[in-house]
Structure formats: C-alpha cells, structure tokens
C-alpha positions in Angstrom: 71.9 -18.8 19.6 69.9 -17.2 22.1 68.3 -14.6 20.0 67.7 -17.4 17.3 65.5 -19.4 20.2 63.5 -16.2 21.3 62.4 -15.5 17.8 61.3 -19.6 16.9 59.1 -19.2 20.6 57.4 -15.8 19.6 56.7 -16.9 15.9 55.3 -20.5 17.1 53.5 -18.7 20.0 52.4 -16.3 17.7 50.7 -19.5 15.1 49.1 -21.0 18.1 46.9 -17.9 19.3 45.5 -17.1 16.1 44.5 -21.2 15.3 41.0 -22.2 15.8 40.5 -25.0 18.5 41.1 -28.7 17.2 38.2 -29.8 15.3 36.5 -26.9 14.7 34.3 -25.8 11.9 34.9 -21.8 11.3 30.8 -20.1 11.0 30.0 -19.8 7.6 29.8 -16.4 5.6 26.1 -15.4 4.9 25.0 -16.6 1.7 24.9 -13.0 -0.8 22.3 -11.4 -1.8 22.6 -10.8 -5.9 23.7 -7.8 -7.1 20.5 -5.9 -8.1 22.3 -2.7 -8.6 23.0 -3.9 -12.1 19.2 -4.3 -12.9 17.6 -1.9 -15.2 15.9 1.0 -13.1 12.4 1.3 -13.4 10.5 4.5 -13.3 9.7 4.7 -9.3 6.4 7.1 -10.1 4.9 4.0 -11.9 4.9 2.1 -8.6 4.2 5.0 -6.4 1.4 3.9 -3.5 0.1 5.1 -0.2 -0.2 8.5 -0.8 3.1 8.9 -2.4 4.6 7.2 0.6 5.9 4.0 -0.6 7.1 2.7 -3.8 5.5 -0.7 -4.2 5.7 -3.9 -6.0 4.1 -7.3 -5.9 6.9 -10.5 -5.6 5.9 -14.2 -5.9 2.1 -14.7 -5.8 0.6 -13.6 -2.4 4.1 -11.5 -1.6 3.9 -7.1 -1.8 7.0 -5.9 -1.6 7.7 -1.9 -0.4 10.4 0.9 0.0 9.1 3.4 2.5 10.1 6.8 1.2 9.3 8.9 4.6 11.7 6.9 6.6 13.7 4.2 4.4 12.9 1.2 5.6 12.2 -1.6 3.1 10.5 -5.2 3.1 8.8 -7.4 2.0 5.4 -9.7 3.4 3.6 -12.6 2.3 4.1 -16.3 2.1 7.5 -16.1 2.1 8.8 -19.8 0.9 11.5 -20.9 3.7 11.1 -18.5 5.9 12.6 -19.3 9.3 9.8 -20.3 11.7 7.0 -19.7 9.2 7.8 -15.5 8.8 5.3 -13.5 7.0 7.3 -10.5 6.9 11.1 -9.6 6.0 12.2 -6.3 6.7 15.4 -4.0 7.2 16.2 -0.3 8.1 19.0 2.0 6.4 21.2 0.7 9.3 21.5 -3.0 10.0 21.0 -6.5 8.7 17.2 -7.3 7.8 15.8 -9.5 9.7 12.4 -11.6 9.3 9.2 -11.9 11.4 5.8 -13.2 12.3 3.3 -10.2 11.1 0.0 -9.5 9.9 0.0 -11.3 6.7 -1.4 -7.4 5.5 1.0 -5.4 7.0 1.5 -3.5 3.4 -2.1 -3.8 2.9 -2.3 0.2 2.1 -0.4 -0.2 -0.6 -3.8 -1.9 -2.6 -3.2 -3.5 -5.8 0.4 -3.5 -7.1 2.3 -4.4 -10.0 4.7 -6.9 -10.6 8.4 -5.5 -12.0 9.7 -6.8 -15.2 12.3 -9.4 -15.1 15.9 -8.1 -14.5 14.6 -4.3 -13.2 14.5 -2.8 -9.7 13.4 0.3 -8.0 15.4 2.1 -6.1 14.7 4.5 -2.8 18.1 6.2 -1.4 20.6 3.0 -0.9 18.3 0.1 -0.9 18.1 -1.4 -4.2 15.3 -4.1 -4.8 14.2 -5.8 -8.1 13.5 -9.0 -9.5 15.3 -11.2 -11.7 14.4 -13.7 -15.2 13.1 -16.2 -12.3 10.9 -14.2 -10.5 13.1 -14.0 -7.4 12.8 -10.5 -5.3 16.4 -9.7 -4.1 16.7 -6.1 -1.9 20.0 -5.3 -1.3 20.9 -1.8 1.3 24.0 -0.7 -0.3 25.7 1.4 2.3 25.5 -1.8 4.8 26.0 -4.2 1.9 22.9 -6.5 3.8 19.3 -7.5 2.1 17.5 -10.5 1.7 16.3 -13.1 -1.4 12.7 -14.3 -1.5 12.1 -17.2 -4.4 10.2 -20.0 -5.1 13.5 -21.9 -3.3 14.1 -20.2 0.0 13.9 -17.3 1.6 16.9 -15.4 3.4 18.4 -12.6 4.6 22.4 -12.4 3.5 25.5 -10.1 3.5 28.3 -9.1 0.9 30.1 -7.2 3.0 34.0 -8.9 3.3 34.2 -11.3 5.4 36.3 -10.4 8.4 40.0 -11.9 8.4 40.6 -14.6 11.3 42.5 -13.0 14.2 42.2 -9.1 13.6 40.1 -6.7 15.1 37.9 -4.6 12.7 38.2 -1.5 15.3 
C-alpha cells in the first residue's frame, strides 16, 4: 500500500511542475514564412547587381529586395506595409532570426534599377531562399535556421518554421 501511495505522489507531483500557472495564455508560435523553396528558380545572373555582389529584385512598389553574395546576408528596404514602428528595412544573417529596422530608405540604393521576379519564382544565394508569389508577396526564408520574413500588401513580418518546442523539455 505504501509503494502504491509513493508512486500516485510522484505521478501528481510530476503533472503539477510541468502545468502552466492558472489562467495563463501559452506565447504564440511565430506566424510561418511560406515555403518558397518550392518556387521555380530563376536564373540568379539575370538579377545580378553591384558589381556582381548582390543578386537583386524589386518587391511591392517602392521595396528592393537583395541577397548579398560576399557575406550572405539578405533583406529587404522600402515602405514596408506593417512594419513594426514604421521599419524601412528587414534584414537577416545566415545565423539568426531577421529582424526589422529604421534605415535609410536607400540602403540598397547600389543596386540601381531592378527587376521584378515572376510570380511563384525565387532566387536563391547559399540557404536563403527568397521569391514572390501569384500576389505579389516577397517571402525569404534561411533554410538552415528555418527563420525569414513576409512583406505584402497586408503586413509585414518576420516568422519561424522551426518546431515549436514541447512544453516542459529542455532543447539542450
């Protein structure tokens, strides 16, 4: 009878540590960024810019959008619609979440005139994936950190599809 006790305590005790406080709301997952990786590939010569340093292409109206091919990083600058705190510029390295900012509305002013990419194609520099679906929406997804960001006409923001982490485990 003993044993029997000791094992309804640890099992009970067990439910209780792992259960979020009363009333709670758990933090919701990032919203995810489409999967552009399925887009048709574009040749990356035809948007070639900057000396050969960037591959570039232009987004909504006002919006340039680049993949930096010297060091990887990739973004995006313009009026971005629903931008948090009025950002001009969203932006992400091959390691990390993007993340948006206040800049120079020409930060990727080198890259001159630019072309648009066809609906449903991206271009593609190393992991980062970024290309532009039948609405017009620029989507840039890093595939090794499974992190990028959405610009349309709707919103703007910077997501994750990376599993969410299960309640109560450590992911070390």
């Amino acid at each position: 009878m003993a044993l029997r006790f000791r094992v309804t305590v640890v099992v009970l005790g067990a439910g209780l540590a792992v259960a979020p406080p009363a009333g709670a709301d758990p933090e919701p997952p990032p919203p995810q960024i489409p999967d552009v990786t399925t887009y048709m590939p574009v040749n990356p010569a035809d948007y070639t810019v900057n000396g050969g340093k960037w591959y570039a292409f232009a987004g909504l109206p006002g919006v340039v959008c680049v993949l930096d091919t010297l060091n990887g990083d990739y973004g995006c600058s313009g009026p971005l619609p629903g931008a948090p705190n009025g950002a001009t510029l969203v932006s992400g390295t091959p390691v990390g979440p993007p993340t948006f900012a206040a800049a120079d509305p020409g930060v990727y002013a080198a890259a001159g005139e630019v072309r648009p990419l066809p609906p449903g194609t991206r271009l593609t520099y190393r992991q980062v994936f970024c290309g532009v679906d039948d609405a017009g929406v620029v989507a840039c997804l890093n595939a090794r950190e499974q992190t990028g960001f959405v610009i349309g006409p709707n919103g703007s923001y910077v997501g994750s599809n990376a599993p969410a982490p299960v309640v109560g485990t450590d992911p070390n």
